[in-house]
N, C-alpha and C positions, 0 to 999 in steps of 0.2 A: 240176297245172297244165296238165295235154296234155288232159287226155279228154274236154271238153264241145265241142269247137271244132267237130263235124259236127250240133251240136243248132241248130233254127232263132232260139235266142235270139243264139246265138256268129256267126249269120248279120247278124243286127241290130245287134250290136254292131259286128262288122266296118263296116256302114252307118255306124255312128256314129263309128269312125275316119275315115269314108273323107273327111270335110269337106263344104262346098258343095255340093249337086246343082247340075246343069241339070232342064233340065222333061225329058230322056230318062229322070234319074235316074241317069248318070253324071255324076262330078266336073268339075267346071266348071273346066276349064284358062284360067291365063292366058296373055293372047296369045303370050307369051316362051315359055311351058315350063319348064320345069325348067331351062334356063340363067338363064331370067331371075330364078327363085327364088334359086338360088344365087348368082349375081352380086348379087343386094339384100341378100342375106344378109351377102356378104365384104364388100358398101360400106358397110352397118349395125356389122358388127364394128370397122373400121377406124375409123369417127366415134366409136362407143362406147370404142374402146381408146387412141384419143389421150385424149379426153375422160377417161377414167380414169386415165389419164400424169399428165393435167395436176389433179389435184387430191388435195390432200391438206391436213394441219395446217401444212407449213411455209410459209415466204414464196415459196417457188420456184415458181413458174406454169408457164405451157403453152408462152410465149413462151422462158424460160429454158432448158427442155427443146430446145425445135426448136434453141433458139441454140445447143446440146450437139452436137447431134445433127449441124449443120450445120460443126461443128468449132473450135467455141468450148473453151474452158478455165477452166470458170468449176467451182472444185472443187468449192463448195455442191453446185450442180445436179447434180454428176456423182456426190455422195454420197446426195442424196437420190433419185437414180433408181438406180442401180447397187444399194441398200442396202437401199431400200423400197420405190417403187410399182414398177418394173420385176419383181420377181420377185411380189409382188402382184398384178400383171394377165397374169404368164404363171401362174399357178397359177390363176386363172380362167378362164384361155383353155384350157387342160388340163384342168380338172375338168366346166367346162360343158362339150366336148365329149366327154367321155366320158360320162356323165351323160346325155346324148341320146340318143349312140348306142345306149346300154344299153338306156336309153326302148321307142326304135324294135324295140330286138331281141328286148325279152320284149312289146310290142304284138304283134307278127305272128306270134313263135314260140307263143303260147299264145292267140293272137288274142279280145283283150279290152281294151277300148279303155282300160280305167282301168289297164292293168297299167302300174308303172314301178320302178324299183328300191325308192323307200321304200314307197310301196302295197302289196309283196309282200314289205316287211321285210329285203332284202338290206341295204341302207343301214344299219338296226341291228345286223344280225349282224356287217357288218366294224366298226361303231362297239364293240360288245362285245370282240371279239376284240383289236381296237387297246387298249381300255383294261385289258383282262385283261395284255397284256404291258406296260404303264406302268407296272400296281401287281406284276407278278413282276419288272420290270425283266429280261426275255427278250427285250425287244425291241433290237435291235442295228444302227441304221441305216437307212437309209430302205427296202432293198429287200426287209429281211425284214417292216417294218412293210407293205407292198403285201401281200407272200406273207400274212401272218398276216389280212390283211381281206378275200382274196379266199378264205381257209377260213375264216372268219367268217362271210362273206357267200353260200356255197354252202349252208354248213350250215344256217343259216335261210331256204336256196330249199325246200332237200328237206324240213324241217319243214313250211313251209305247202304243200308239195304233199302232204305223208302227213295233214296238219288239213285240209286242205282236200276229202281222200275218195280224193286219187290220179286212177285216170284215172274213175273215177265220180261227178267234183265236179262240182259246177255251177258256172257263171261268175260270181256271184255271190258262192259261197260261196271263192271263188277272192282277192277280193278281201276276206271278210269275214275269214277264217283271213289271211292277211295281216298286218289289224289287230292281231289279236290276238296273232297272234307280236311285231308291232311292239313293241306296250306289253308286252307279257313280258319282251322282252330290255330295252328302255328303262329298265325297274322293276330287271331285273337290273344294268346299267350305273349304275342312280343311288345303289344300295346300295354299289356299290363305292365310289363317288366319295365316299360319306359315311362308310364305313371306313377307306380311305386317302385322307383328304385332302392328305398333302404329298405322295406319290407322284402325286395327278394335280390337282395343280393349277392348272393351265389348261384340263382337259377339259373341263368344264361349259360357259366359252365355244365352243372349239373343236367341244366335241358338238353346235351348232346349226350348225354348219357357217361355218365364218369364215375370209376371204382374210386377215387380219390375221395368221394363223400359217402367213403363204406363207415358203416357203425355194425358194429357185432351186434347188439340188442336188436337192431333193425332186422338184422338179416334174419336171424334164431326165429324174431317172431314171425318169420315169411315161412319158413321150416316148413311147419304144419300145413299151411296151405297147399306148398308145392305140394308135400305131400298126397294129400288129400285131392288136389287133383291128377295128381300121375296116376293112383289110386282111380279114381272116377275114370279115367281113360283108359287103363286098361279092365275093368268092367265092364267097359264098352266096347271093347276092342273087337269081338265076335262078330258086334252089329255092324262097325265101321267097316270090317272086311265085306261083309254082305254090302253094304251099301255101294261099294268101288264096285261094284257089277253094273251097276245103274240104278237108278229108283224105281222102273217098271219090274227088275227081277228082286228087288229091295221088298217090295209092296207085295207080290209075289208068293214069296217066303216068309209074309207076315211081319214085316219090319214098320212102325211106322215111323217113317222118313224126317216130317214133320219136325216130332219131338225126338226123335235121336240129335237131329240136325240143331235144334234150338241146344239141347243140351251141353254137345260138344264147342256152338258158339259160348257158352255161357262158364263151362271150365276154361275155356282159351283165353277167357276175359278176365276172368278170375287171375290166373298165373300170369298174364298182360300186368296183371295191378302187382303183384307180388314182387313180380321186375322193376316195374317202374319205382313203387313206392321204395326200394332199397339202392337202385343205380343209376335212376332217372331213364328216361327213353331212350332204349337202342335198338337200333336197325340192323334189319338184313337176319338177326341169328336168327329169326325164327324160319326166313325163308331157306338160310345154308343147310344148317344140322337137320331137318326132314331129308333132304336131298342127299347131303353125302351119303345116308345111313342108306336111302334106296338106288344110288348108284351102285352100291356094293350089293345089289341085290335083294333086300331085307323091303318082303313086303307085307307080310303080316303085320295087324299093331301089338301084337303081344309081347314082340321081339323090337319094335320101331320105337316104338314110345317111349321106353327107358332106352335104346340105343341114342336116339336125338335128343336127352336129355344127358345123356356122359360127351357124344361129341356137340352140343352146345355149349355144354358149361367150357368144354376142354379152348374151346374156338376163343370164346369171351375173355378167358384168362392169357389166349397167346395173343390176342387183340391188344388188351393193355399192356401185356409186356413189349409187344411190337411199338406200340404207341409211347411209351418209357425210350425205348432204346433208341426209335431214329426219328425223336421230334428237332425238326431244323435249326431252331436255337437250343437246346435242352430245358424249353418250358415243357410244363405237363398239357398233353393233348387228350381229350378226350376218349375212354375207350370206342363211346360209339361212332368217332368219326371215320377211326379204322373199321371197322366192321362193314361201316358203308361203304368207305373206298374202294373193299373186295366184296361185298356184296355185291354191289352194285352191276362189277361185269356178270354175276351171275346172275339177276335179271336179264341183263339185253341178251342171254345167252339164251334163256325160258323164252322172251318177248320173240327174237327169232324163230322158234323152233314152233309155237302156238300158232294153230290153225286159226284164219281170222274167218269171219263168213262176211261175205258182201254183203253194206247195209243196201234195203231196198229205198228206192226210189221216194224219198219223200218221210221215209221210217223215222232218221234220227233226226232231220233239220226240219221241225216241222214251224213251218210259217203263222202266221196270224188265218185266226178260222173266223167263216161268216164274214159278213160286209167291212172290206177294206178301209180304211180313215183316208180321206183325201191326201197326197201327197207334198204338194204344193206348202199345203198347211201347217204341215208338221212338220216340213221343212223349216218352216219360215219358224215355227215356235222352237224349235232344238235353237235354230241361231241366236233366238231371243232369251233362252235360257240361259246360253252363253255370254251374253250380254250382261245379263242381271246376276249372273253370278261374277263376273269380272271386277265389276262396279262393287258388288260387295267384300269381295276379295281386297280392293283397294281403299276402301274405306276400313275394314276390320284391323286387326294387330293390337299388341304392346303399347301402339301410340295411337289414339284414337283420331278418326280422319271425319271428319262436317260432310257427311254423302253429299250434300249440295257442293261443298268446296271440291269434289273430285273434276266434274268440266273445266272450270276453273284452271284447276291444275295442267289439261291437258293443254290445254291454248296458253299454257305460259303465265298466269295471273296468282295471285294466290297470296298464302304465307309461304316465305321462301324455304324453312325447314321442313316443313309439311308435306311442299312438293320437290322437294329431293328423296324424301322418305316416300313418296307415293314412284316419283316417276322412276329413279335411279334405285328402288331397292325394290318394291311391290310388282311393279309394273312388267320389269323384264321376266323373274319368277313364277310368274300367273303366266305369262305368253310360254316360257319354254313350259311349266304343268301343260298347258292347253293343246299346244303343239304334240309332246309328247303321249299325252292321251291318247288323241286322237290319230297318230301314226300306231299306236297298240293296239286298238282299235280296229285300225283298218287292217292288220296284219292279223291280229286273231277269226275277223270275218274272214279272210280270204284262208285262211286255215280249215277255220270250221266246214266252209262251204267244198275246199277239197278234199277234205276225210270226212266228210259228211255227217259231223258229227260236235253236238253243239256243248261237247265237254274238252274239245282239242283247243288248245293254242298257241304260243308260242314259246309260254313258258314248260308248260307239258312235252313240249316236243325238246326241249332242252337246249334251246337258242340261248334264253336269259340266265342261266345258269354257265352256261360257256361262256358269255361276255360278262357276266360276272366273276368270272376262274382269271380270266384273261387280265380285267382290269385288278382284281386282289393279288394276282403274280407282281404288277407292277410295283401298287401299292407296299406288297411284302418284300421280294429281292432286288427290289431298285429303286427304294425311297429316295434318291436323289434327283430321280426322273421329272422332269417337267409336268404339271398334271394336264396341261395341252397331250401328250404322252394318253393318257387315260382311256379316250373315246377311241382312239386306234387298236388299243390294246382289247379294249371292249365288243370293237367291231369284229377285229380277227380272233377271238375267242367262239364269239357265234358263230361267226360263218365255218370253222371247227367245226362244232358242237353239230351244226345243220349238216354237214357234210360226215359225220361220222352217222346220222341220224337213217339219213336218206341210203347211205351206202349199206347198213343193215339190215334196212327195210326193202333193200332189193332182191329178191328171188326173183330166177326165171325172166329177168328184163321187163318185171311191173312191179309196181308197189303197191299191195294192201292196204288200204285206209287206216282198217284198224292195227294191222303190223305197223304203221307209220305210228300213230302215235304210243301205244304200247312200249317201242324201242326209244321214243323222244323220252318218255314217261322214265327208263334208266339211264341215259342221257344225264339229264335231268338230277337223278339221284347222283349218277358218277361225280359229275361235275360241283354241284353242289357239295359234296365230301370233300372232293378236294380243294373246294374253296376252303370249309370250313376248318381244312389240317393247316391251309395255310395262315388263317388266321388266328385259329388258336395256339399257334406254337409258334406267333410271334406278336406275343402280346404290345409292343410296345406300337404299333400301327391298328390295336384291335376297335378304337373307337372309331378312325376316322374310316375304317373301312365298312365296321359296321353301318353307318351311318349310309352310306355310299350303294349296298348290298341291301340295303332294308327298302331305299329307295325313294332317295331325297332331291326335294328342290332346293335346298338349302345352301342360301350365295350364290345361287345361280343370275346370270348377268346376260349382257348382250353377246358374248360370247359364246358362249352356249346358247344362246336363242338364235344365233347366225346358222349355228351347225344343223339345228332342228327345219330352219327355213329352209336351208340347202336343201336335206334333205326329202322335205314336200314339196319343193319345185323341181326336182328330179322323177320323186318318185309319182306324182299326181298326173302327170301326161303319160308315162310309162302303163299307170292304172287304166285310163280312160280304154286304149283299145281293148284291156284284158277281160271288160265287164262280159262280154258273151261269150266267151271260152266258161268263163267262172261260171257261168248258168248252163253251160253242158257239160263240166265237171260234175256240176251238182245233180247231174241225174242218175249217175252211175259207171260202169266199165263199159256195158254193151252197144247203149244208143249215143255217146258220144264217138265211139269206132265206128260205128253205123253213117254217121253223119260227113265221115272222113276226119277228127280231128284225130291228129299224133297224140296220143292222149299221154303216153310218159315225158314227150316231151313240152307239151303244156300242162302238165302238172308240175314238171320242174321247175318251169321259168315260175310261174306266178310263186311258187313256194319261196325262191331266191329273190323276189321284188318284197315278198314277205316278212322275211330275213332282215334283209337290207333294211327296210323302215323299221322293225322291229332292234333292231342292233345299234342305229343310231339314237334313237329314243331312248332304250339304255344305255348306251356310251354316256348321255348327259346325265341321267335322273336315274340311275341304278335302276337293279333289278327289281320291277314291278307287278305285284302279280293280282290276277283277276281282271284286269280291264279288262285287257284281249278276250276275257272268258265274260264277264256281264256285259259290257256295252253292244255285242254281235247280236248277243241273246235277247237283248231285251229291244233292238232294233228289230231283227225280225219279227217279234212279236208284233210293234205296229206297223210297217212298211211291209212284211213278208219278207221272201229269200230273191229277190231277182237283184242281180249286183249292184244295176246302176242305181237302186233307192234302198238296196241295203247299206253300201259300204259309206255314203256320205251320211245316213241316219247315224251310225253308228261309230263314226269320228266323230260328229256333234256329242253324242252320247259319254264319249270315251274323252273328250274335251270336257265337259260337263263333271265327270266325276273327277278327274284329275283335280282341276279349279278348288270344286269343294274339299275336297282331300287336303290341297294345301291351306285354302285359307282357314280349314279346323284345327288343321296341325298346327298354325302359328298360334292358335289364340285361344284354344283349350286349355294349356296349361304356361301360357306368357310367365316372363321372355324365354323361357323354353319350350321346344318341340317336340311334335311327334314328327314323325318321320311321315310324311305323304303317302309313300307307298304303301305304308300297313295299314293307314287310315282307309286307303283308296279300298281294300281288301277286306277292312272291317264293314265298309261302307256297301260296297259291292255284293259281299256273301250271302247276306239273308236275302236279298232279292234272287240271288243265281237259285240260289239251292229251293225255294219258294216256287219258281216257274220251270225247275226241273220237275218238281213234285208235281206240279200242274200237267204241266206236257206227259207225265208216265201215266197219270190215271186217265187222260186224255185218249191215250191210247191203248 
């Protein structure tokens, strides 16, 4: 997270924190200054926090309040404020500003204008942590639950600083490793929540982050901390101004960069836990409230840091009341899925504006070093792997299967319950996991190898998140719909998703690699949001879409094993001519022009044959996440990066994980499941992030 900030891209981004120019090309102050920011700030909070006072489910208005307030005795009122929105809108006003402050203080300490606590995955490490001690029952009152999310939330800073290369990352990849820790631990939290479900019974809502599980004592005892960190940040404030000059004039003037830098990581994590431990995880405020306060000018921290702490808190409190007022049935929706929904366009607005630098040749996709593993061979073992886990897959389950009685079964012999339970339930199941693997798989390699960059895939560029939008629409406004209906829905979702992705990543009639995925990356968060508004604020579809969104083989049949087949007999002859374009993709912008290829519009097509296997695979088996991302990875590792021995290694590989994903899911906790997809992603992670770590000290 420290070491790109003296590179001219960390200089451009700085630009793109810095808000408004004037024509000098400094920030265009308003007439007031930084008092008049903050003063609009404290009269915006105030309008917003009566406002939030006065509305709720019961009959007690805004009037009844004031009449409380003014010394009336009206017990309703003084129940329904004292009991429920009063400590509701001090846990907003607690968590939005800390949440900003956090914002502001990994923006400048790592100076990268999209940095904020869920972006760099703190927000999930204290979410982790808080729900690890629900299901040990370690957790013991509100102040250990703070302590336990603020080593939650450290421990997933220094993960994506060691994924992301350390002090040899690039800013980019600063944000991409991020991601990826994000959905790692996410993947980890949701397996929990589906192993203990009486243990965390409420987490699910609470993990989008909801004022609805405000407690007064909780909040009061965050008090001090915010405190004491707005306090620590502006103590600092003097050094963080020096540091926005760069760390060569930082170093200079006697700054050291270092321990400023770890410092302000370690207050941001701090008021990261304060948040979380009172409102559970929410996104986006810490990357909004830094920003509005510096579009309006405001770049000092002395004036920044309490400014992005009055307009966070103010943001957080119109989020839940927004989310109160136009939830689509009148359930309660979580505050933080609004915060996302408009956060969101404020990333792909950053992700646009961010200077990408073209990765060099060979820099971020790097292949298997030293003597090559024959090819042949390790072909021949991936298919045999696949094998031997198929066979195990169909012997395992609920109902235990005679591994000898499996042949048996397939030439038609057998016991006759046995092989209806193997052929007619096991059998189709395993093929569409294996199938849809392996098309994620081949779409994530052909990703990686055109952004050159072996942290992009499909889900990152926000494919699986739009065919997840597309199929939950269905699922929520038109439950009478056919679920044939579904994978259409799913399909035109993504190809959405890709097409809004691809069109903001165009400048100037090319696309950026890293602009490509960066804008996938809020995509991605977009979409996601709005999945999530639609399914929480229609509970009565919330299981079987979660179920579907987590990314399940569950009941799947020949039908869906037809749509997968189609699919790679369409898309596998389509692949074949694309292998040597995808090998002069992967060299860069120059020597593929050089060569004659159209290079925007060969990077298109393979991007949309991408898509396409990518969209059907989710149509059947929901949104899955990591194959695309470890099965590429850990192909090139043995075959290297040339297409035609990466892309078939690596649908073996992406088949492979699939398989075991499902057959743990069935039979970990019989006759109930885990859901594949999050298995796939528990299964998948420590390897991804293990040989990212290898590959950054490598280089």
């Amino acid at each position: 997270m420290t070491g790109a900030a003296t590179r001219p891209a960390d200089r451009g981004a700085s630009t793109a924190r810095g808000g408004v120019k004037d024509r000098t090309g400094g920030p265009r102050r308003l007439p007031g200054g930084p008092a008049l920011v903050l003063a609009g700030g404290v009269l915006v909070l105030l309008a917003v926090a009566t406002a939030h006072l006065g509305h709720g489910r019961s009959d007690v208005g805004l009037g009844d309040l004031l009449g409380l307030l003014a010394g009336g005795d009206d017990t309703d009122a003084r129940s329904v404020l004292l009991g429920g929105r009063l400590p509701r809108t001090l846990s907003g006003l607690v968590a939005g500003a800390a949440l900003a402050v956090a914002g502001c203080l990994l923006q400048s300490s790592v100076r990268n204008a999209m940095a904020s606590p869920d972006t760099l995955g703190v927000t999930a490490g204290g979410y982790l942590a808080v729900t690890v001690t629900a299901v040990t029952g370690f957790s013991l009152g509100d102040v250990p639950r703070g302590a336990v999310a603020f080593a939650g939330g450290l421990l997933a800073a220094a993960l994506v600083y060691a994924v992301a290369g350390g002090a040899r990352g690039r800013p980019a990849h600063l944000v991409l490793a991020g991601m990826s820790v994000m959905l790692a631990l996410t993947s980890v939290t949701a397996v929990l929540v589906v192993l203990f479900q009486e243990e965390t019974g409420a987490v699910f809502f609470w993990g989008h982050g909801s004022l609805a599980v405000a407690d007064s004592a909780r909040s009061l005892a965050a008090l001090p901390l915010l405190a004491a960190g707005l306090l620590g940040g502006l103590l600092m404030s003097r050094t963080l101004d020096i540091l926005a000059t760069g760390d060569d004039t930082a170093r200079a003037l006697g700054v050291d960069v270092g321990r400023v830098r770890a410092a302000a990581v370690v207050l941001s994590v701090l008021l990261t836990a304060c948040a979380v431990s009172v409102t559970g995880p929410i996104g986006f405020i810490g990357l909004a409230a830094p920003h509005l306060v510096r579009l309006a000018g405001v770049r000092r921290h002395a004036a920044l840091l309490p400014g992005a702490a009055v307009w966070g808190a103010a943001l957080l409190l119109a989020a839940d009341l927004l989310a109160r007022v136009t939830s689509p049935t009148g359930n309660e929706v979580p505050a933080g899925v609004v915060t996302a929904l408009f956060g969101a366009p404020l990333f792909l607005w950053l992700a646009r504006r961010l200077p990408s630098e073209p990765a060099a040749p060979g820099a971020v996709m790097p292949g298997r070093r030293g003597r090559r593993l024959p090819y042949p061979p390790l072909l021949a073992g991936g298919v045999a792997l696949v094998c031997v886990l198929l066979a195990a897959g169909l012997a395992l389950g609920d109902i235990a299967v005679p591994p000898g009685q499996v042949p048996r079964f397939l030439v038609g012999g057998g016991d006759e319950l046995l092989r209806g339970v193997v052929l007619e339930y096991r059998l189709p199941r395993l093929l569409v996991a294996a199938l849809a693997g392996a098309l994620l798989a081949v779409a994530g390699g052909i990703v990686q190898t055109v952004s050159r960059n072996p942290l992009a895939d499909l889900t990152v560029m926000g494919v699986s998140g739009g065919a997840g939008f597309g199929a939950a629409l269905v699922l929520v406004a038109l439950p009478a719909v056919p679920y044939a209906v579904l994978p259409f829905a799913a399909l035109l979702g993504g190809t959405a998703a890709f097409a809004l992705t691809y069109g903001l990543s165009l400048r100037r009639g090319s696309v950026a690699p890293e602009r490509l995925v960066l804008v996938g990356i809020g995509t991605f968060a977009l979409t996601t949001a709005a999945t999530n508004y639609l399914v929480t604020g229609a509970r009565f579809q919330v299981a079987q879409a979660l179920t579907w969104l987590s990314g399940s083989t569950y009941a799947r049949d020949t039908t869906d094993l037809a749509v997968l087949a189609a699919a790679t007999a369409v898309g596998v002859p389509l692949l074949l001519p694309a292998f040597r374009r995808l090998d002069l993709l992967a060299l860069g912008e120059d020597t593929p022009r050089t060569l004659g290829l159209p290079l925007e519009r060969a990077r298109l097509a393979v991007l949309v044959l991408a898509v396409a296997m990518a969209a059907a695979a989710v149509a059947v088996v929901g949104t899955v996440a990591f194959v695309g991302l470890v099965a590429p990875h850990a192909a090139r590792m043995l075959v290297g990066s040339r297409a035609h021995r990466l892309l078939p290694a690596a649908g073996l590989l992406g088949a492979a994980l699939m398989i075991a994903a499902d057959t743990v899911g069935r039979t970990a906790i019989a006759p109930a499941e885990i859901p594949s997809g999050l298995l796939a992603a528990l299964i998948g992670t420590p390897y991804f992030v293990w040989q990212l770590r290898r590959g950054n000290r490598a280089r």
